[in-house]
C-alpha positions in Angstrom: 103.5 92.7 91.2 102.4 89.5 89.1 104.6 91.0 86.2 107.3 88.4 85.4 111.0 89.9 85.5 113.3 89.5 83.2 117.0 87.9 83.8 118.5 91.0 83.5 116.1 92.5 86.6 116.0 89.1 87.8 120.0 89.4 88.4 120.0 92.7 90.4 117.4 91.0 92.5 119.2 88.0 93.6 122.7 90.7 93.8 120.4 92.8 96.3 119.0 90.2 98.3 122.6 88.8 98.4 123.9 91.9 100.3 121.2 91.6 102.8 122.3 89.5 105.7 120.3 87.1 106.2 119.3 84.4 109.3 119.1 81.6 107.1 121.8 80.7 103.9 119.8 81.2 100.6 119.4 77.9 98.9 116.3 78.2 96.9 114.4 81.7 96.8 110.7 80.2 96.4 111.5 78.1 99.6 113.6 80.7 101.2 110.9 83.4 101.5 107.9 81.2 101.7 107.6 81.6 105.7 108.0 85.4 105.3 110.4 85.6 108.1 113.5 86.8 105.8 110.9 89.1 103.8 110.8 90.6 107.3 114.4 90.0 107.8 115.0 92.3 104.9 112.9 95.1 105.7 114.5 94.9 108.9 117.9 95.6 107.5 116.9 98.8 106.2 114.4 99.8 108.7 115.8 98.2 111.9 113.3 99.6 114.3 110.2 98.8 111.9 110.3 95.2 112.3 110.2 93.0 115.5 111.4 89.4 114.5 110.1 87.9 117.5 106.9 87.9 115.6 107.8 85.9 112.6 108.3 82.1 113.6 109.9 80.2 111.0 107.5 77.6 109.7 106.8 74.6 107.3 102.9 74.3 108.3 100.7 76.7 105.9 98.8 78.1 108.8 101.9 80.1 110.2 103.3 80.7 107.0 99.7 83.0 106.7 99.9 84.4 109.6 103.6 85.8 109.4 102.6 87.2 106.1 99.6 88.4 107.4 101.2 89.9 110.0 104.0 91.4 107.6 101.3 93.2 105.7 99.1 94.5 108.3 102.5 96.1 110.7 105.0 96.1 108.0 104.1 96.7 105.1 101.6 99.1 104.8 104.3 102.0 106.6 106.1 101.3 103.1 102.8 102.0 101.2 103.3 98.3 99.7 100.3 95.2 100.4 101.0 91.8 98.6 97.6 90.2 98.2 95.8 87.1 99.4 95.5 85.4 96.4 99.5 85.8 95.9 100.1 85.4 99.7 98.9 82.2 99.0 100.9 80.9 96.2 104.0 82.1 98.0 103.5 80.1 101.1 102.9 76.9 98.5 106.3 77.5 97.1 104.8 78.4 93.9 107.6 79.0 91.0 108.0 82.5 89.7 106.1 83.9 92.4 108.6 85.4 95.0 110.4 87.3 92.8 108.0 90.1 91.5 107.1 90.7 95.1 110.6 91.2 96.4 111.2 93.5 93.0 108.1 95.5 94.2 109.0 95.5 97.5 112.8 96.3 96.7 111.2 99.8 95.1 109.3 100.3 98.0 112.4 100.4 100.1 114.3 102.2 97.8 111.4 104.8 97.7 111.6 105.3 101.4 115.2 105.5 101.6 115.0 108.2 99.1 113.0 110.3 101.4 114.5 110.3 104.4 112.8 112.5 106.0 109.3 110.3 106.0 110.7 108.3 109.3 109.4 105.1 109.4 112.6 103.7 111.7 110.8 104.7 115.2 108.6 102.1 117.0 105.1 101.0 116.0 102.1 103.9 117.0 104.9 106.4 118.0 106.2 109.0 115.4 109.1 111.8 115.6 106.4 114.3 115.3 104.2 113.2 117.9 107.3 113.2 120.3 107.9 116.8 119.7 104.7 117.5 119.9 104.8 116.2 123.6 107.8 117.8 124.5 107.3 121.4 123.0 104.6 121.8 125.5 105.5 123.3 128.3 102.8 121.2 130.8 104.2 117.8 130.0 107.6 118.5 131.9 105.7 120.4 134.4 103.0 117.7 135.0 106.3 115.5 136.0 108.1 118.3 137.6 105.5 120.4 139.2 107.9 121.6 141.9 110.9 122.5 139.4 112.4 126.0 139.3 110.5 127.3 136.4 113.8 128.2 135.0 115.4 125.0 135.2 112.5 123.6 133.7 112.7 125.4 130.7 116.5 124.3 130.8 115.0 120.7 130.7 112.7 121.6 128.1 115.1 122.8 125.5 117.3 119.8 126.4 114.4 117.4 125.7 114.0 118.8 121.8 117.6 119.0 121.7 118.3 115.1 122.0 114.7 114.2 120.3 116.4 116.5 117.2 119.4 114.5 116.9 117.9 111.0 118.0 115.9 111.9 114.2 119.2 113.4 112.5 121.1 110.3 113.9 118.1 108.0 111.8 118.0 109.9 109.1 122.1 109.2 108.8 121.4 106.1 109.0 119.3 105.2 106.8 121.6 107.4 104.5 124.5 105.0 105.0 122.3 101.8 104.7 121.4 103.4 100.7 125.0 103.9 100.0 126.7 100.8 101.5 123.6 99.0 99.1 125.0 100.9 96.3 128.1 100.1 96.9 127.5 96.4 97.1 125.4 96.6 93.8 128.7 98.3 91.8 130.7 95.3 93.6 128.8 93.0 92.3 128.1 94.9 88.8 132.2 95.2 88.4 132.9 91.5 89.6 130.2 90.4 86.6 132.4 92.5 84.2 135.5 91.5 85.2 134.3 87.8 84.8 133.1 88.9 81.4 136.4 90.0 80.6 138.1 86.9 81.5 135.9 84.8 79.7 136.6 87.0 76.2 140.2 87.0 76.9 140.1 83.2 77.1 137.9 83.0 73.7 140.5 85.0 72.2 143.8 83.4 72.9 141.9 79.8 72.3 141.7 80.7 68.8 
């Protein structure tokens, strides 16, 4: 994470971070992200349900710059298997150059990681997982505990529809996050083919200047 980038990977960052849609315009990246609120804004735009913005307050004062960070590692970050530490916590809330950037390149991997395995859900709320809700409605008590005077056959009915819609709730994540990796992919080829094309132009003009 403290490794310095180099301007080619420096490039795709800013072209990633530039597909993200963001609350605030980016003006300056070490300012930008200092607050942690659009660090959580981008994790958000992959993973909606992982982050609740509500609990990142934009800031200028140090203290709450810490405590959104804080906040980012202790709910955020660590479902993505990722931890930025305190010491460079630190220097990112004090605007320090040449900071920001390694940690959004880590982070960036992180994501990519994730979306690469789709299966590992992280989208659902906070302390509730896809397996635990099939665990509670595969057993055949839970419905009746809330329907002890059902026809046992119609309860069964229920019980089959329950897993049914809890299956495609997941598939319909899974997809998802599936179209969230390609339209980045796109956007990075957009960006990669604009940067040639400008290439191009600039040759062509060295050429018929001579």
């Amino acid at each position: 994470m403290d490794r310095e980038l180099n301007e080619e990977e420096l490039q795709a960052l800013y072209a990633w971070i530039d597909g993200i849609s963001l609350s605030r315009p980016k003006r300056h990246i070490t300012r930008d992200f200092s607050d942690g609120v659009m660090a959580a804004e981008v994790v958000k735009h992959f993973f909606p349900k992982l982050v609740d913005l509500h609990n990142y307050i934009p800031a200028n004062s140090t203290p709450q710059k810490l405590s959104n960070w804080n906040l980012l590692n202790r709910k955020v970050f660590s479902k993505l298997n990722f931890h930025v530490p305190e010491d460079t916590v630190k220097r990112i809330v004090l605007s320090t150059a040449g900071v920001i950037e390694p940690v959004l390149g880590a982070l960036r991997e992180k994501i990519e990681k994730k979306l690469e395995h789709p299966t590992e859900n992280i989208l659902v709320a906070p302390h509730i997982n896809v397996s635990s809700a099939f665990s509670f409605y595969s057993k055949p008590q839970q419905t009746a505990q809330f329907y002890p005077d059902m026809d046992p056959g119609l309860r069964l009915l229920l019980q089959e529809k329950e897993k049914a819609v809890m299956a495609l709730q997941e598939t319909v994540e899974i997809l998802q996050m599936k179209v969230n990796r390609l339209e980045h992919l796109v956007h990075l080829k957009d960006m990669r083919i604009e940067d040639l094309m400008r290439h191009l132009e600039t040759y062509k003009a060295k050429g018929n200047s001579r």
